[in-house]
Phi, psi and omega in degrees: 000132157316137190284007175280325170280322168307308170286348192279336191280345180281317170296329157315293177314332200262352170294305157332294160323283174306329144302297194303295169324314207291334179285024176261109176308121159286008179237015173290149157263120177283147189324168159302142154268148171324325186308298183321305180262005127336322177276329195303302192304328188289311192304299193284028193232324178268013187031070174249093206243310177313289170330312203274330170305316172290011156265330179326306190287340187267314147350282180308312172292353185264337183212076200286330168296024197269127221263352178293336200269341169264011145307316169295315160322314173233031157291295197306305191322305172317296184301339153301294190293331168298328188280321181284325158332304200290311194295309193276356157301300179297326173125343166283102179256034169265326177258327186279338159302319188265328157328303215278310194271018165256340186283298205289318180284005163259353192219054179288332178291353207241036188283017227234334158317313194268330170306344185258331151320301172305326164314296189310310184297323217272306159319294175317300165315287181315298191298355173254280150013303173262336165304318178290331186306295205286331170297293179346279189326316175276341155255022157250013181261346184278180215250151169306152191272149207272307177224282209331120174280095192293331143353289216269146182290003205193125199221093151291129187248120155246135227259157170272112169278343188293350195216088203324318204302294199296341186281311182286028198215299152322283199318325186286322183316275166317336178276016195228318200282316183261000116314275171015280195244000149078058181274175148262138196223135138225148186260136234236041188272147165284296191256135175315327233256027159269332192270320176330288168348289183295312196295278200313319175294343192259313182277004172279296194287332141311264203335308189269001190255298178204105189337301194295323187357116148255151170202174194229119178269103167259190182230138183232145159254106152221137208277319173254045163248157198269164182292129183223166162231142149267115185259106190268084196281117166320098179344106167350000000 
């Protein structure tokens, strides 16, 4: 080839080139790659649902016509509702209302999706509601408590042994407390050869108050502490 044609073909190419950049819009965004909603898709299948929204979201402002996106959209929804199911199972009906209200903001058009869940919820709600209710109640039908801080999770008494009169008068005490208040007890002794004793005078007097009782009486040894009970009350 003539170097005359040769340069005239190079100038050609580079002309071409270079038309082609320039007609390319300097503001196109290029699609999302396939790679994203691969992740997206990954996310919401492994219920990383926070994760996938927020890629969702991202999606949408980078290429909001994209017609895919409102398939992943109510992907997402699902996977929220399925999650306010899973949750409101276990008994949390806290999470399972905010699960259901990510579901209701992907899916506003759709609510009749969400309904049998918010039913569900709205019976959990009502059904905690009357459990706090039924407790109140039941721990203002009971009589006061004798030593026990009905509050607290655990109430140490320390008993006088030094003084019989004053030890039986705890005990009647204590016996009154752990009927009552459904307690669980331990006794607190410096020497093993202390706890039978105690133990047996604290189960007579339960014993003769309420036959049926169940409840569990263990033992802790510490040698240098004065002998105490612990009153452990069962929840209302």
């Amino acid at each position: 080839m003539k170097p005359y044609a040769s340069r005239y073909l190079f100038l050609v190419l580079f002309s071409l080139t270079l038309a082609a950049c320039q007609s390319k819009p300097a503001d196109t965004v290029p699609p999302p790659e396939p790679a994203a909603y691969q992740q997206l898709s990954q996310n919401i299948a492994s219920n990383e649902l926070a994760t996938a929204e927020d890629q969702l979201a991202a999606l949408q402002r980078q290429n909001p016509a994209d017609e895919r996106l409102e398939s992943y959209q109510r992907q997402l929804a699902e996977a929220y509702l399925q999650r306010s199911q899973v949750v409101l199972q276990k008994g949390d009906v806290n999470a399972a209302a905010s699960a259901l209200a990510r579901a209701r903001a992907l899916m506003p058009t759709a609510p009749a999706l969400t309904s049998g869940v918010n039913g569900a919820i709205a019976h959990a709600r009502k059904a905690e509601l009357d459990q706090a209710e039924a407790a109140v109640k039941a721990a203002e039908a009971r009589p006061p408590a004798k030593l026990l801080d009905p509050t607290a999770t655990f109430t140490p008494i320390e008993l006088n042994i030094a003084d019989i009169n004053e030890l039986r008068s705890q005990l009647d005490d204590l016996a009154v407390d752990i009927v009552n208040y459904k307690c669980n007890v331990i006794v607190q002794v410096p020497r093993a050869a202390d706890y039978p004793w105690l133990a047996s005078l604290l189960k007579k007097r339960v014993t003769q108050q309420a036959p049926d009782l169940q409840w569990k009486i263990g033992r802790r040894l510490e040698s240098r502490q004065r002998p105490i009970v612990v009153l452990i009350p069962s929840k209302p």
